[in-house]
Structures are given as C-alpha cells and as structure tokens.
PATORTOR-808978 format. One record per residue (C-alpha): residue in one letter; x, y, z. Coordinates in steps of 0.25 Angstrom, whole numbers, plus 5000, padded with zeros to 4 digits. Example, Ala and Ser with C-alpha at 12.3 -4.5 7.8 and 13.67 -1.06 7.14 Angstrom:
<recs>
<residu:A, xx:5049, yy:4982, zz:5031> .
<residu:S, xx:5055, yy:4996, zz:5029> .
</recs>
This chain:
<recs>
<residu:X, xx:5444, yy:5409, zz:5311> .
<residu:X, xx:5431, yy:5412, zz:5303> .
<residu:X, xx:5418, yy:5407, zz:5309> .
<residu:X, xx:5414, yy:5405, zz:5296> .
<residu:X, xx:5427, yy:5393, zz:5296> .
<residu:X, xx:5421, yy:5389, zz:5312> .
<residu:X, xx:5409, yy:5383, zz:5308> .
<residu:X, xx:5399, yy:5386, zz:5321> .
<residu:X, xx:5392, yy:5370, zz:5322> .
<residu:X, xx:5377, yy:5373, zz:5327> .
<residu:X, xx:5381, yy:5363, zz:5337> .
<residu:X, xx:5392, yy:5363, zz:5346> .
<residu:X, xx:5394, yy:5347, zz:5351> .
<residu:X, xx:5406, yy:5343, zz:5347> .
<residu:X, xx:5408, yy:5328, zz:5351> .
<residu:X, xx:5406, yy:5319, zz:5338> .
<residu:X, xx:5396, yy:5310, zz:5347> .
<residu:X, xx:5387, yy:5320, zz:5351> .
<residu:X, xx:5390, yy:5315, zz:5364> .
<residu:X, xx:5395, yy:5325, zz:5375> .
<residu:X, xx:5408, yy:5319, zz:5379> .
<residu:X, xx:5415, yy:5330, zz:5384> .
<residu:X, xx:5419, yy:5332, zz:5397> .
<residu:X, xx:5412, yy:5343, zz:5405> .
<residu:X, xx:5420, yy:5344, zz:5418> .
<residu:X, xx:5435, yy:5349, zz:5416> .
<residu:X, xx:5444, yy:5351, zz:5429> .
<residu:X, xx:5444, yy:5366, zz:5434> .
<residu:X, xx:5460, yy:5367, zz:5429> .
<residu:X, xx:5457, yy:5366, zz:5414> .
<residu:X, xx:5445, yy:5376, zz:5417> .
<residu:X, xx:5454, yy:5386, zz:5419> .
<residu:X, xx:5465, yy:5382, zz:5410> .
<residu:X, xx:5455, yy:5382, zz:5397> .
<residu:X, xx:5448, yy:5395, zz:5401> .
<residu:X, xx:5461, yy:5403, zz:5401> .
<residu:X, xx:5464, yy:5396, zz:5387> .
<residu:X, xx:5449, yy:5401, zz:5380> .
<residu:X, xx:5455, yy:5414, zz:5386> .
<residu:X, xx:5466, yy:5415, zz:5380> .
<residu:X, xx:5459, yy:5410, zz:5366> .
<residu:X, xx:5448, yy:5423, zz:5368> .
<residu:X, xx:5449, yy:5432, zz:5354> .
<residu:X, xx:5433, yy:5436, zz:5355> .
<residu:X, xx:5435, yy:5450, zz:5362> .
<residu:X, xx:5429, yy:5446, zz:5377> .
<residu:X, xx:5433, yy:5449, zz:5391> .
<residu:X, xx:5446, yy:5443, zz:5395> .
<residu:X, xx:5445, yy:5427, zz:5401> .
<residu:X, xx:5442, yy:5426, zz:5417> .
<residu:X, xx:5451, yy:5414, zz:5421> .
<residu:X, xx:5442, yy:5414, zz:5434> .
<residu:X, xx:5437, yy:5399, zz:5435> .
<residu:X, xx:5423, yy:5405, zz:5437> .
<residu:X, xx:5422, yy:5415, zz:5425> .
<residu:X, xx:5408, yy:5421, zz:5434> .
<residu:X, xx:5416, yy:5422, zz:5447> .
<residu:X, xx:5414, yy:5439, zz:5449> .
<residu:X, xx:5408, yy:5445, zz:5460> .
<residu:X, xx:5395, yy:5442, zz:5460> .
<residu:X, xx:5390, yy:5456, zz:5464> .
<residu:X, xx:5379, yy:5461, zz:5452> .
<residu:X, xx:5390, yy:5472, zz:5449> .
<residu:X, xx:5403, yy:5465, zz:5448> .
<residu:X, xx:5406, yy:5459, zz:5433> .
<residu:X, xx:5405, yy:5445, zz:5432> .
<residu:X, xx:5414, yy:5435, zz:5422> .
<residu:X, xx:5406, yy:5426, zz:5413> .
<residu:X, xx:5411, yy:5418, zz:5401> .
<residu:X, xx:5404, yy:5412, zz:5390> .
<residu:X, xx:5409, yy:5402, zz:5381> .
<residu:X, xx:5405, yy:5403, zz:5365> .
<residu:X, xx:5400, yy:5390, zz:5360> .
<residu:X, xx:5408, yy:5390, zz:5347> .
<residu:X, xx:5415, yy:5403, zz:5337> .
<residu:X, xx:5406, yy:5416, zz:5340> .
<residu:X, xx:5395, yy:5417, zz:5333> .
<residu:X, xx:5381, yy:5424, zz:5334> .
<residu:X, xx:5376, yy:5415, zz:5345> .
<residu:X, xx:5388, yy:5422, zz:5354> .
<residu:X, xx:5385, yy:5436, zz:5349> .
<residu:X, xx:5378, yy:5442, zz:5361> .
<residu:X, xx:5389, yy:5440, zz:5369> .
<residu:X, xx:5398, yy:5447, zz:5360> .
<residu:X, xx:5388, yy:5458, zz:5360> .
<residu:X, xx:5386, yy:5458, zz:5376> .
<residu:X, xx:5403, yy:5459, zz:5377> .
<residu:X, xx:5405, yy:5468, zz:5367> .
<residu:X, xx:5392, yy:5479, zz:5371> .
<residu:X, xx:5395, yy:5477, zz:5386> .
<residu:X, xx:5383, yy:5469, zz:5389> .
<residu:X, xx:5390, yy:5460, zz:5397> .
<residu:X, xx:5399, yy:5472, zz:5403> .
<residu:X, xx:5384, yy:5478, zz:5407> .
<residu:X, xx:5382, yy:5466, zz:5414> .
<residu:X, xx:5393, yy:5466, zz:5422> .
<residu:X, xx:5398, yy:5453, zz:5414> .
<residu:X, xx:5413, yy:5450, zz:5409> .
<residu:X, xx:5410, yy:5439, zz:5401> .
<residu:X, xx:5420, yy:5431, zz:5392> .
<residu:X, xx:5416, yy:5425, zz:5379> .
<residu:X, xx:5425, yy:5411, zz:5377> .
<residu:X, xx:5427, yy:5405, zz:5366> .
<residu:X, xx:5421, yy:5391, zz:5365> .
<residu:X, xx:5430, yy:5380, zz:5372> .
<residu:X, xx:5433, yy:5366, zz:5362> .
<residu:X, xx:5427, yy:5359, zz:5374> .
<residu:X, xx:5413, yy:5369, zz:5370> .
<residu:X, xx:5406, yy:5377, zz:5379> .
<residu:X, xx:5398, yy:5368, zz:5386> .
<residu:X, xx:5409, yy:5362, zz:5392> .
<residu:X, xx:5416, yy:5376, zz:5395> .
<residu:X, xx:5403, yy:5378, zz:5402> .
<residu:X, xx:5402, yy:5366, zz:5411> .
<residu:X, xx:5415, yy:5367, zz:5415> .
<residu:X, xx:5416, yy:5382, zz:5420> .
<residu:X, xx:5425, yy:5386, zz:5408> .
<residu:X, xx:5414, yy:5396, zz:5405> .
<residu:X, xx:5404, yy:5401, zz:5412> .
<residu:X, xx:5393, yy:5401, zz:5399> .
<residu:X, xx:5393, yy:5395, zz:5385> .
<residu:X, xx:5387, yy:5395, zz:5372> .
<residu:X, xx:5378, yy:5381, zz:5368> .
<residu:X, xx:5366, yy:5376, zz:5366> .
<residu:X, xx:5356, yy:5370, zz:5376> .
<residu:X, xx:5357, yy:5356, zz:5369> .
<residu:X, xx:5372, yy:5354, zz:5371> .
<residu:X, xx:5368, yy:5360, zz:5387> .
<residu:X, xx:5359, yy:5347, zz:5386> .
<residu:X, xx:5368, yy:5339, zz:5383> .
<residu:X, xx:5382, yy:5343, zz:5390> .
<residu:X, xx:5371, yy:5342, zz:5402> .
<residu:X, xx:5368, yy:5328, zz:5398> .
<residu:X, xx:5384, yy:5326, zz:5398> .
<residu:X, xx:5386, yy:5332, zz:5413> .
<residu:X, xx:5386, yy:5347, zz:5411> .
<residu:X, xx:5377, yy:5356, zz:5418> .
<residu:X, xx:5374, yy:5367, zz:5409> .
<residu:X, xx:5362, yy:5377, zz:5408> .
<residu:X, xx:5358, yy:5383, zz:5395> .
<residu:X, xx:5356, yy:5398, zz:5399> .
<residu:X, xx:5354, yy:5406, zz:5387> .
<residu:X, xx:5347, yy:5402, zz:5374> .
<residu:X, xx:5352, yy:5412, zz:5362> .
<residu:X, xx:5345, yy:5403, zz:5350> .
<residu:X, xx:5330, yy:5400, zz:5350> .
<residu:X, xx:5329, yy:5395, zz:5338> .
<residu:X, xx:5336, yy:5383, zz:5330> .
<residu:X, xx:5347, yy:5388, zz:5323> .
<residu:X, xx:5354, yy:5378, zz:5318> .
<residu:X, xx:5353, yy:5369, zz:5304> .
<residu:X, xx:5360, yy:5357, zz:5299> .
<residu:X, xx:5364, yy:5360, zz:5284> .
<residu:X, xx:5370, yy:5355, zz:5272> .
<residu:X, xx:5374, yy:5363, zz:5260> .
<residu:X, xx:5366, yy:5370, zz:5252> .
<residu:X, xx:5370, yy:5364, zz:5239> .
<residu:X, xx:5368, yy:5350, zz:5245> .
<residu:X, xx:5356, yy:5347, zz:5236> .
<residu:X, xx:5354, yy:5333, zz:5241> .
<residu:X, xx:5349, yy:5337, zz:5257> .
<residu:X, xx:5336, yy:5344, zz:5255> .
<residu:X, xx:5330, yy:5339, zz:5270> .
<residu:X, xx:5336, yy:5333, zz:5282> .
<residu:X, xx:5333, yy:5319, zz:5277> .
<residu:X, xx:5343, yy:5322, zz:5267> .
<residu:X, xx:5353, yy:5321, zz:5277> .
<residu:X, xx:5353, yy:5306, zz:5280> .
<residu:X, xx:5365, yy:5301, zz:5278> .
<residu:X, xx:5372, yy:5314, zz:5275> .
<residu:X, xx:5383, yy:5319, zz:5284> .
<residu:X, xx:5382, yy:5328, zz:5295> .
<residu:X, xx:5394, yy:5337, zz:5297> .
<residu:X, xx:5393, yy:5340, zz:5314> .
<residu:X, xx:5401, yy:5338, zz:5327> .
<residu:X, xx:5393, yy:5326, zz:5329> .
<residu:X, xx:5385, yy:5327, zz:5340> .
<residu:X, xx:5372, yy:5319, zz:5345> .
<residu:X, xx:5362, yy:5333, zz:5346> .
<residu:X, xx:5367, yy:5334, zz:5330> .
<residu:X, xx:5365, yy:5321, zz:5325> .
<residu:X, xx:5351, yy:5321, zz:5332> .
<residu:X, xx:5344, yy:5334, zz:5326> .
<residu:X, xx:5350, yy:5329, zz:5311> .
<residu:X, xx:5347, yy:5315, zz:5313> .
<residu:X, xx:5331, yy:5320, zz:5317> .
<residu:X, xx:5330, yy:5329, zz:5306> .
<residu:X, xx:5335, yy:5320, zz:5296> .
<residu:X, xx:5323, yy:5309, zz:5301> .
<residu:X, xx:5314, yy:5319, zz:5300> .
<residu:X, xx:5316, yy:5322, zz:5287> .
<residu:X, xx:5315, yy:5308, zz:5283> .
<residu:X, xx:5329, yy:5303, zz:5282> .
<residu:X, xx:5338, yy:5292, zz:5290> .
<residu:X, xx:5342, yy:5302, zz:5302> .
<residu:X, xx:5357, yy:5295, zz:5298> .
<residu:X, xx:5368, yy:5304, zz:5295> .
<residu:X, xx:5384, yy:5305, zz:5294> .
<residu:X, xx:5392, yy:5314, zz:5303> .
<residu:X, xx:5405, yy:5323, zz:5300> .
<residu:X, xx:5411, yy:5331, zz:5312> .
<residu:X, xx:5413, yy:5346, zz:5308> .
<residu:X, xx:5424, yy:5354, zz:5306> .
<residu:X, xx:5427, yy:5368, zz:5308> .
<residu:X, xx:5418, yy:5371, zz:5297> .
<residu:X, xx:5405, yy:5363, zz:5294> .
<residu:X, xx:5402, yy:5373, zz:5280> .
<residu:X, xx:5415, yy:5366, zz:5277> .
<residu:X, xx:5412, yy:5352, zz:5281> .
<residu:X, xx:5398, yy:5354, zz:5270> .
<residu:X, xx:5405, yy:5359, zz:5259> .
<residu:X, xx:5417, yy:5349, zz:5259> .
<residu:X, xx:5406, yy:5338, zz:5261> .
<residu:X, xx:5410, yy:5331, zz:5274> .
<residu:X, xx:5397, yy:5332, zz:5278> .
<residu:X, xx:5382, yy:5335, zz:5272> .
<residu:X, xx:5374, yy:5345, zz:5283> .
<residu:X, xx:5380, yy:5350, zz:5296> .
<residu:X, xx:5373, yy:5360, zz:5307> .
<residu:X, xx:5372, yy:5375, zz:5307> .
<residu:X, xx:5369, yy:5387, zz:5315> .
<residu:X, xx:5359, yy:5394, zz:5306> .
<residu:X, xx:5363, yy:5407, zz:5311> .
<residu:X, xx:5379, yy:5406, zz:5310> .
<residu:X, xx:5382, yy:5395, zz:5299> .
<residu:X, xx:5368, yy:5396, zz:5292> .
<residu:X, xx:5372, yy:5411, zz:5292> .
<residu:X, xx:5384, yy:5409, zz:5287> .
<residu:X, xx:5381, yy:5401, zz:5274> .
<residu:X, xx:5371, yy:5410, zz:5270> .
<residu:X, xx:5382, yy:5421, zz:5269> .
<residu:X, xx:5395, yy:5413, zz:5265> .
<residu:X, xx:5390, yy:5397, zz:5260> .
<residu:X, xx:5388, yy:5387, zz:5258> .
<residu:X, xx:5373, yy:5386, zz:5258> .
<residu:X, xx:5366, yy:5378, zz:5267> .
<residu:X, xx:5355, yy:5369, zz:5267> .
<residu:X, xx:5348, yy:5369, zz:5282> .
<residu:X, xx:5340, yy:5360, zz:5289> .
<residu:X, xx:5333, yy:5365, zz:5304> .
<residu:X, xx:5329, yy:5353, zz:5313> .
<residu:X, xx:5317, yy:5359, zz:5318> .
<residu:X, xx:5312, yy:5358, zz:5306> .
<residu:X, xx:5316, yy:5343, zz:5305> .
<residu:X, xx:5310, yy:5339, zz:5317> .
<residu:X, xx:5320, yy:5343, zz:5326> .
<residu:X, xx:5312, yy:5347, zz:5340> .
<residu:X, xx:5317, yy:5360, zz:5348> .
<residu:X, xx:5327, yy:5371, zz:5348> .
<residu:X, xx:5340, yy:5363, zz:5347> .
<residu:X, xx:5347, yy:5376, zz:5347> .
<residu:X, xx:5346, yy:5382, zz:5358> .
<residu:X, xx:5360, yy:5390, zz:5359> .
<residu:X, xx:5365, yy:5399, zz:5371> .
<residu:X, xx:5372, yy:5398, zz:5385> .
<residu:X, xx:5375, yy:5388, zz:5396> .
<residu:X, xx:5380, yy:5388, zz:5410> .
<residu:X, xx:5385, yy:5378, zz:5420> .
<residu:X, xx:5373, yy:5376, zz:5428> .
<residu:X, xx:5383, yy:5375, zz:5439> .
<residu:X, xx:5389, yy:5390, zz:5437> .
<residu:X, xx:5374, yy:5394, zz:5434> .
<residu:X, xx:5372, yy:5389, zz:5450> .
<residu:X, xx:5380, yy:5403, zz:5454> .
<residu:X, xx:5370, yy:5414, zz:5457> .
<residu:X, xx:5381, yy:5424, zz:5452> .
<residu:X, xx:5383, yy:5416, zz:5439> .
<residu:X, xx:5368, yy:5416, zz:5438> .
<residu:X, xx:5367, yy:5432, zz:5437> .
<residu:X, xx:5380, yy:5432, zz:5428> .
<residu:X, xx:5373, yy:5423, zz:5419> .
<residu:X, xx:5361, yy:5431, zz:5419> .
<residu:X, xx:5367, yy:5445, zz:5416> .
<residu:X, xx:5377, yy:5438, zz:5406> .
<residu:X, xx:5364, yy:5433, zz:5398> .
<residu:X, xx:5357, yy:5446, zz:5399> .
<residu:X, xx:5368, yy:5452, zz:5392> .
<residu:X, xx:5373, yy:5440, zz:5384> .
<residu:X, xx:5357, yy:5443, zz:5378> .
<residu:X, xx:5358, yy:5458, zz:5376> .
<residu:X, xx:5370, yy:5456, zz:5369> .
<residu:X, xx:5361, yy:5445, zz:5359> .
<residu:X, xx:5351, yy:5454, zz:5360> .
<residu:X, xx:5359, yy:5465, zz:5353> .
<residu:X, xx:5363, yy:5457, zz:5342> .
<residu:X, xx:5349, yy:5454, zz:5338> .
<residu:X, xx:5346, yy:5469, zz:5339> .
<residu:X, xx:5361, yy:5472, zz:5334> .
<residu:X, xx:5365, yy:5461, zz:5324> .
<residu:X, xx:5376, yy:5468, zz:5316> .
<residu:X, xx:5381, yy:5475, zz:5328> .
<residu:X, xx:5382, yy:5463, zz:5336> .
<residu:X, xx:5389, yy:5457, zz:5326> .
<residu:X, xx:5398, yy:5466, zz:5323> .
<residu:X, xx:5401, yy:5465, zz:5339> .
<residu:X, xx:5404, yy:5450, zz:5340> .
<residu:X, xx:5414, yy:5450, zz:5326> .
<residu:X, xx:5420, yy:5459, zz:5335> .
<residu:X, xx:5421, yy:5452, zz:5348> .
<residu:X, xx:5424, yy:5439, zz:5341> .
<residu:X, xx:5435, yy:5443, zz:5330> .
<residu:X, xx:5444, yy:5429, zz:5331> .
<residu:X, xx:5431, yy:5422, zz:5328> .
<residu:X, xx:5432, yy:5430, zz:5314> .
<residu:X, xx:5415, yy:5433, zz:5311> .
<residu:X, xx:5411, yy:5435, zz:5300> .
<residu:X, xx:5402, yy:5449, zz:5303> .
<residu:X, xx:5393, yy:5444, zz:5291> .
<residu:X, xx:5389, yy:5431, zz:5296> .
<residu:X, xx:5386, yy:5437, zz:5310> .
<residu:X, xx:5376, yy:5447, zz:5306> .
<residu:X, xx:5371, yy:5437, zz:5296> .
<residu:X, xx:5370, yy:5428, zz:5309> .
<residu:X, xx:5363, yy:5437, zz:5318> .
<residu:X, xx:5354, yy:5442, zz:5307> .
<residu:X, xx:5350, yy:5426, zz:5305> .
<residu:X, xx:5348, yy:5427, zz:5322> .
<residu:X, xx:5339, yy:5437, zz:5321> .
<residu:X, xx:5331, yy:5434, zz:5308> .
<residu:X, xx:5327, yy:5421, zz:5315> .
<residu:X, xx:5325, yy:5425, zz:5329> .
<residu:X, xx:5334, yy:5415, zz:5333> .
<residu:X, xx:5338, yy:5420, zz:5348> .
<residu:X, xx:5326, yy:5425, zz:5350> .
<residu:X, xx:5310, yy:5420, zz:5354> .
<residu:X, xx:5302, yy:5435, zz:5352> .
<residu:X, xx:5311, yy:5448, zz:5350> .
<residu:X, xx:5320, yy:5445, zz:5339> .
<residu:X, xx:5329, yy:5453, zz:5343> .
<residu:X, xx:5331, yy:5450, zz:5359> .
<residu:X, xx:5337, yy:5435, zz:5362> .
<residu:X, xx:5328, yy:5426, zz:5370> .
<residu:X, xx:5340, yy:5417, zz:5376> .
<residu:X, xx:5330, yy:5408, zz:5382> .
<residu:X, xx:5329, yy:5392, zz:5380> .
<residu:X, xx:5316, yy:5387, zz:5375> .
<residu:X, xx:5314, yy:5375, zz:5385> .
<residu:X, xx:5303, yy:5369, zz:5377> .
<residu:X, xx:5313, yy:5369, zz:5362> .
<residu:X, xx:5325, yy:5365, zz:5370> .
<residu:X, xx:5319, yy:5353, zz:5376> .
<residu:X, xx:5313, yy:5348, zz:5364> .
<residu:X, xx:5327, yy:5348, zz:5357> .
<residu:X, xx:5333, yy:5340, zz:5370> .
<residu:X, xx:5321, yy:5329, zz:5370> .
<residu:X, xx:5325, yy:5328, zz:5354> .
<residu:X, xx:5340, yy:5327, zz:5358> .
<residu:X, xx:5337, yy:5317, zz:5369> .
<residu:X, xx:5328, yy:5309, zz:5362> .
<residu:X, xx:5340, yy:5309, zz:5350> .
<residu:X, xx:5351, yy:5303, zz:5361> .
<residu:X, xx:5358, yy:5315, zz:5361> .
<residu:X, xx:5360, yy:5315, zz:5376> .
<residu:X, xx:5369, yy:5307, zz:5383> .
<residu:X, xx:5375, yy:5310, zz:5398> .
<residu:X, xx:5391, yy:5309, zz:5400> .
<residu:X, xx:5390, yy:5294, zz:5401> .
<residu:X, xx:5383, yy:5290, zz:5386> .
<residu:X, xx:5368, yy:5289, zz:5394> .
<residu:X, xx:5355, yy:5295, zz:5387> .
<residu:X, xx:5349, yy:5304, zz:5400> .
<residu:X, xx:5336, yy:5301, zz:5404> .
<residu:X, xx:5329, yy:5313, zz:5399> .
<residu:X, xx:5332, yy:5324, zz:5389> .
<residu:X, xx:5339, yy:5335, zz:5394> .
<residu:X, xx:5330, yy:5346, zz:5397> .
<residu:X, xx:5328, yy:5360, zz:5393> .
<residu:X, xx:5325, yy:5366, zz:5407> .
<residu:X, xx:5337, yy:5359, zz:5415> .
<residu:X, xx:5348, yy:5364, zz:5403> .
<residu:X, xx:5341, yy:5379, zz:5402> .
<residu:X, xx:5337, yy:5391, zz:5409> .
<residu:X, xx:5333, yy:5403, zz:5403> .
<residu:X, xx:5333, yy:5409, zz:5420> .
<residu:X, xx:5344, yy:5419, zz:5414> .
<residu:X, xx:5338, yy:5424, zz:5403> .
<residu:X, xx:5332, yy:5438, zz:5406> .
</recs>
C-alpha cells in the first residue's frame, strides 16, 4: 500500500481518551508467540527474526556479534532512514551488530519495548513520559529531531481559518489524545479564541478525512505530510505551536530502551555501538540524501515509497537543520533537557498526565529521569 494512502499522524497515541490505558505487562508465552508472528510479517529486506527471548543474548565477548531489534514507530519514512542506510552499507555488520528492523506492533512500540518484544523502538520523549506515568520504565536514548516538526493544518482553500483563533469550534480530525488536545487548545487561546473544539478520530488517511469535510485541521509532520502536499495537494495552511505560545520542543523524536534491559553491562555496549552506527548511517543520508534514499526504497519495497517524496523529505531535513545543532550535515542525537522539560511542565500543568490509576502525579515528569544522552559518542 502507498504511504501516500498510510497517512503518517505526527503523533502516535491511539486511545481516544488520551489516557494511556493499555496494558504494559503481557505474560512471557504471547512474548514469544507475537514475535515469531512480526517475523513471519517481515517484507523490509533485514536479517532474519531471532526467536531468542532476549534478542541481545550473544556472547558478550567485544568480537562476537550481537542480536538487537528495533521496532519502527509507524510505515518507514525518513525518520527510520539511518537505519536502512547502516543495514544496507554494513554499518551495523562493522559493528559487529545483527540488527533486525520490526515492523511496528498495533499494541505500538512503547509497549513492544517494555515488554521485551524488542529491544529498542521509535517514539518521542513525551509518550516515554507518559507510558512512565502509566508504569513503564523506559529511557529516551537517542534524540533524531531537534527541532519542531510538526504543524496542525487545514486546507489551503479554507479561506475562513486565517490564525489558530479561527479554529474555535471547528473540528479536529485526530486519534484523540490528551497531549493533542492540549497544544491546540493553547494555541487557540492564544490567538484569542474559546480554546473549544470538536474532535473526529482519523482514518487511514487524514488528507482524506480534510477533503471530504469530516474534520476542519488535523496534525502533520512537516517533513513527510508537509512534503507531501507540496508535490502531490492538496495545499495546506499550517500553524507551528511555538509560535502560539506553545513552550519547548514537543518533538523530540528517537529511540527508547527498557531501563531494565539498559541495567545489562553487555546491552549497554550493544546499545552504544548500535547508536554509533545507527548515526553514521543518518549522518550519511545528510551528506548523501539521494543515495540514501534510493537505499531505503530499496530496503523497504512492501512499504511502496515514493523516491520523489523521499528525497523531497530529506532535502526539507536538511534545508532546516532539523537533526542537527551545528554541522548541518552530522546529526546531533542528543535531547536538549532544558527544551524537553519545558514541553513536560506545559503537558503537566495541562492534565495530560495521569498514572495507571486516573491520578495527577505529584510533579511533571522530568526531562533528566526519562533521558540520557550517556550513549551518544
């Protein structure tokens, strides 16, 4: 299927309460069970599935290759394609890494994650927050995006929404979550309007959604669905929170661990050696864009890219910066505590946070406990 047709939502919450009810403890059995099942689903060109409960579990002598998986986030875009690269150039090979790319799991990658399913996973520091908040113990190891990337939109030819106040009353087309609902409700006060707004839950494809008028302005990536309309429509009108008041990075997209599998000297140096390559492999795509795309079309043919929109994707990456804090061309990967936390304390103070019980914690989460930027070399 076309990832044109697999609208990519800029956030990846999917309970229409925003509240995180889903279970994170699954029993060792299904583990097993559900891992040989992504295997068998595999179609993105990687190393064959280890059914090893413990996919880091070889010697842990420096010269002996060691298993990893990853777990993607959502359909392959240009936020996985330093991995593609490191497979397909033998970064990963180098580093003495077999590292399987999995598919994302409909239970999400933070789930996968906590419950051993895979060893690392594609999210953002702000759903590490709150699947915390919910029992998790996750740790945000490796920050790809340092800027905001993402936009809430309507169309282009919708004449009537000229500033965020103009979307009082309007409907938002979403997967309902609490971290949603607060960053447009703030930017609509602060542009003067009622902060009230109606919500629709989005379907396969939110472009769609817009043009058939379920909803009036949904959320976008910048660099995939932003890229996107530029090249195929339908035009879009974009609003950026920062600019509406809203206080930090609120995306800060990358990796996380279970801190308890971090607690393993042997996973630790795995991780390391799997980040340093992981970042080469990014690292080449900023100084290689048409060749890295060209790589992961390849590596991720079921996924049906569009070439166009990749390299239009990493050229938009590049242009802004977005990955990195001085080189354009060399990706940071660390987390900017001082940003991050300012984007908890607003989620916080908004009642985004509850704990698996329905209870406001005591504090915001903070930035320090849910990051580490220890194995970023």
């Amino acid at each position: 299927m076309a990832v044109s047709s697999r609208n990519h939502e800029f956030v990846r919450f999917t309970e229409s309460t925003g509240k995180f009810s889903r279970r994170i403890h699954r029993v060792r059995a299904v583990r097993a069970a559900f891992t040989a099942l992504l295997c068998a689903t595999l179609g993105f060109g990687v190393t064959a599935c280890s059914g090893s409960d413990n996919n880091a579990n070889g010697s842990s002598a420096e010269g002996s290759t060691q298993k990893i998986s990853f777990m993607l986030d959502w359909s392959p875009n240009t936020n996985h394609i330093g991995l593609y690269v490191a497979q397909k150039l033998g970064y990963f090979k180098d580093a003495n890494l077999d590292v399987t790319i999995l598919p994302t799991a409909q239970a999400g990658a933070e789930t996968s994650v906590s419950n051993g399913i895979s060893d690392v996973g594609f999210t953002t520091l702000s759903n590490v927050a709150a699947f915390n908040n919910q029992g998790a113990d996750l740790r945000f190891v490796f920050d790809l995006t340092q800027k905001p990337v993402a936009q809430w939109c309507s169309l282009a030819s919708r004449k009537d929404i000229v500033t965020p106040k103009d979307l009082s009353g309007k409907t938002f087309v979403s997967f309902g979550s609490a971290e949603q609902n607060a960053v447009v409700a703030h930017m609509i006060t602060y542009a003067g309007g009622s902060g009230k707004f109606k919500t629709a839950t989005a379907g396969t494809n939110t472009f769609a959604a817009l043009t058939s008028g379920k909803g009036d302005f949904a959320g976008f990536y910048s660099t995939w669905e932003g890229v996107e309309s530029k090249l195929n429509g339908p035009a879009l009108h974009c609003f950026e929170a920062a600019d509406w008041g809203v206080p930090g990075n609120p995306d800060q997209l990358g990796y996380a661990v279970n801190s308890s599998w971090l607690n393993d000297a042997a996973h630790r140096k795995t991780l390391r050696r799997f980040l340093s390559a992981a970042m080469k492999g990014y690292d080449y795509a900023l100084t290689h864009p048409h060749q890295a795309s060209a790589i992961m079309v390849e590596q991720t043919k079921a996924a049906q890219l569009d070439p166009k929109l990749v390299r239009a994707s990493m050229s938009t990456i590049i242009d802004n910066a977005l990955w990195s804090t001085g080189d354009s061309r060399h990706a940071s990967g660390s987390s900017d505590m001082k940003s991050a936390q300012e984007y908890l304390n607003f989620q916080y103070q908004s009642g985004t946070y509850d704990d698996d019980k329905g209870r406001r914690p005591s504090k915001a989460p903070q930035a320090d406990e849910l990051a580490t930027n220890d194995f970023i070399s």
